[in-house]
C-alpha positions in Angstrom: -40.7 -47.9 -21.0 -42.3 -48.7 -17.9 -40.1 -48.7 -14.4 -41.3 -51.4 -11.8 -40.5 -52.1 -8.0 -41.6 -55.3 -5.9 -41.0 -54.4 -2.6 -41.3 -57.2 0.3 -41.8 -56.2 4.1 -40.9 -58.4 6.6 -43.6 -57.1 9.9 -42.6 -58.0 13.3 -45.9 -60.3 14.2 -47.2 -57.3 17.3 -46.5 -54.6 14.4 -49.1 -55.8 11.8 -52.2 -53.3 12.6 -49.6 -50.8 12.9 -47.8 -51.6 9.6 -50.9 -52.2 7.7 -53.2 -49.1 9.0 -49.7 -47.3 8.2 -49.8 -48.5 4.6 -54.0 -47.5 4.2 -53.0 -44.5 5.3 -49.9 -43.6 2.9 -52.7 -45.4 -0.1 -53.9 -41.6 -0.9 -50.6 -40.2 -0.6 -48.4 -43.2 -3.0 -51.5 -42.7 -5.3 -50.8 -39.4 -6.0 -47.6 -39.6 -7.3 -46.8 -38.4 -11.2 -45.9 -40.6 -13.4 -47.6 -44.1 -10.8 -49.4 -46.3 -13.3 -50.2 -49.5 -11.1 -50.3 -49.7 -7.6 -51.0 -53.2 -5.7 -50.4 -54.1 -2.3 -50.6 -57.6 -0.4 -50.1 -60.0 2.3 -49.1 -63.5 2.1 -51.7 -65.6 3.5 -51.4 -68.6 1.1 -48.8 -71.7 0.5 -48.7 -74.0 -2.6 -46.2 -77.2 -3.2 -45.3 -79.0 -5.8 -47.4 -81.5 -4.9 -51.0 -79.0 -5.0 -49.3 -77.3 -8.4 -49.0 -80.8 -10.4 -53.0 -81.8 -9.0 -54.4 -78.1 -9.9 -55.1 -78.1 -6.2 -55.4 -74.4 -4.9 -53.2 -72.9 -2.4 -53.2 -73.8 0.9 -54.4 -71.0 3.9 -51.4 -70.2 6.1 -52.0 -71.0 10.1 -49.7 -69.8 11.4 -46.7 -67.2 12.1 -43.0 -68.3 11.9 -41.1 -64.9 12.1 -42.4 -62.4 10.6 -45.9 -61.6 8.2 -44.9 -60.8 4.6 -46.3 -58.1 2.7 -45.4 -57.1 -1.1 -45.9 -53.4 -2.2 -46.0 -53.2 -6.3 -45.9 -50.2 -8.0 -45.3 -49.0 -11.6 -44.3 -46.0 -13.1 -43.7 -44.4 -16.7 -40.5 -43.6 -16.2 -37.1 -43.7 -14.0 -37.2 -40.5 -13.2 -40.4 -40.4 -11.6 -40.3 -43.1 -9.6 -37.2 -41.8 -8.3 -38.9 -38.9 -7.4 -41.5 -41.4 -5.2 -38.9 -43.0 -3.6 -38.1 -39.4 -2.2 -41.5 -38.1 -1.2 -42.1 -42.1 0.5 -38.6 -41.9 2.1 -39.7 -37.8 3.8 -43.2 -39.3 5.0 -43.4 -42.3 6.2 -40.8 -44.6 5.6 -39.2 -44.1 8.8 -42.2 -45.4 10.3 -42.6 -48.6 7.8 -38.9 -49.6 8.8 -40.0 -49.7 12.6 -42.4 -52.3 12.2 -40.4 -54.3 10.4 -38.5 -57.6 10.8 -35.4 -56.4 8.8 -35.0 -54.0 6.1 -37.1 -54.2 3.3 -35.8 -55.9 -0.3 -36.9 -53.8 -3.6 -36.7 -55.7 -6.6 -36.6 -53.3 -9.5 -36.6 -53.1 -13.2 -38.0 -52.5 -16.4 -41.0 -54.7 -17.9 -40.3 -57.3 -19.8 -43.7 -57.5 -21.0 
């Protein structure tokens, strides 16, 4: 059964080109990893309300920066194991220089598909 982790990055606003030519850099390296069968990566840049959902509207372009820009890191793997074995290798490269651009510590949502 497939073994899933959203992970959300909170990037201190002067830390962006930093964070994200980081993250194009570690691409090659999270790719490689046995057992990855999905990787996706993004930044927020959109809002949507109720008000846009119930009309069909599309999502609205954000303009600007509160706190922090938010970034979500997907990844999928075939099992546990494996992706535990990731989390190493990620955490002995470069997660020590993820964590400094960031906001706060990261969140990782993880679990096994549903469907």
């Amino acid at each position: 059964m497939p073994f899933s982790e959203a992970c959300i990055y909170q990037v201190k606003p002067q830390k962006v080109e930093e964070f994200e030519a980081l993250m194009l850099e570690a691409k090659d390296f999270l790719e490689e990893q046995e057992g990855l069968l999905l990787l996706r990566f993004m930044r927020r840049g959109y809002h949507i309300d109720m008000e846009q959902i119930r009309e069909g509207l599309p999502p609205l372009k954000l303009t600007r920066i509160v706190k922090s820009v938010k970034y979500v890191l997907y990844w999928e793997f075939d099992t546990k194991e494996n992706y535990g074995e990731a989390q190493k290798n990620l955490y002995d490269s470069y997660w020590k220089a993820m964590e400094r651009c960031l906001v706060v510590p990261h969140d990782k949502y993880l679990g096994e598909e549903l469907f």
